[in-house]
N, C-alpha and C positions, 0 to 999 in steps of 0.2 A: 397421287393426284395426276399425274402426268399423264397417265393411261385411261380415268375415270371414265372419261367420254368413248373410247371403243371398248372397255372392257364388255367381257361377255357372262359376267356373274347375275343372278337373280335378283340383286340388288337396285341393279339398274340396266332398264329392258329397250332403251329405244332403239338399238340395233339386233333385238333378239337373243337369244342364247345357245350355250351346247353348241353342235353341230352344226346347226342351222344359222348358226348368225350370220347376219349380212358381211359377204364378202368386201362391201365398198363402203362399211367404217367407214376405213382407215386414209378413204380420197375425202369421205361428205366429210369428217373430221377437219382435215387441210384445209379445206373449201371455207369451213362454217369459218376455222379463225382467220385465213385469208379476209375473209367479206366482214369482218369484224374489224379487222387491222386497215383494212382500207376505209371503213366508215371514221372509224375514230381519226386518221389522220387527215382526210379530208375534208370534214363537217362540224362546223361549231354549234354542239346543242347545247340548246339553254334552256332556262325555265321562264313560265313564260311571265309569272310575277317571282323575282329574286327571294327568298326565305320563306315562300309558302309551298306546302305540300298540296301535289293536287289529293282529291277522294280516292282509295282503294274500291276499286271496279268489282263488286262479286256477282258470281254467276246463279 
C-alpha cells in the first residue's frame, strides 16, 4: 500500500506505465500528501447539517 500511488503496474495508470512512466511520481506523490497533511491540520470541516448526508453527484 505504501507504493500504490507511484507504482507503475496496469492496474493503476495515473503516472503511466513500463518505461515511460512519469519521472516526477515520486515529487507530485510528496506534494499531494504534503497539501493533504497541511489541509487537515489547518481547517476545520464540517458538515453543513450534523447527521445528514448530502446527494451523491453522478455524472
Amino acid at each position: 500500500f505504501k507504493r500504490h500511488m507511484v507504482s507503475t503496474g496496469t492496474d493503476h495508470l495515473p503516472f503511466g506505465t513500463g518505461k515511460h512512466a512519469c519521472p516526477g511520481r515520486f515529487f507530485a506523490a510528496t506534494e499531494l500528501k504534503a497539501m493533504l497533511a497541511h489541509l487537515v491540520l489547518n481547517y476545520d470541516v464540517k458538515a453543513e447539517v450534523e447527521g445528514v448526508r448530502p446527494p451523491d453527484n453522478t455524472f
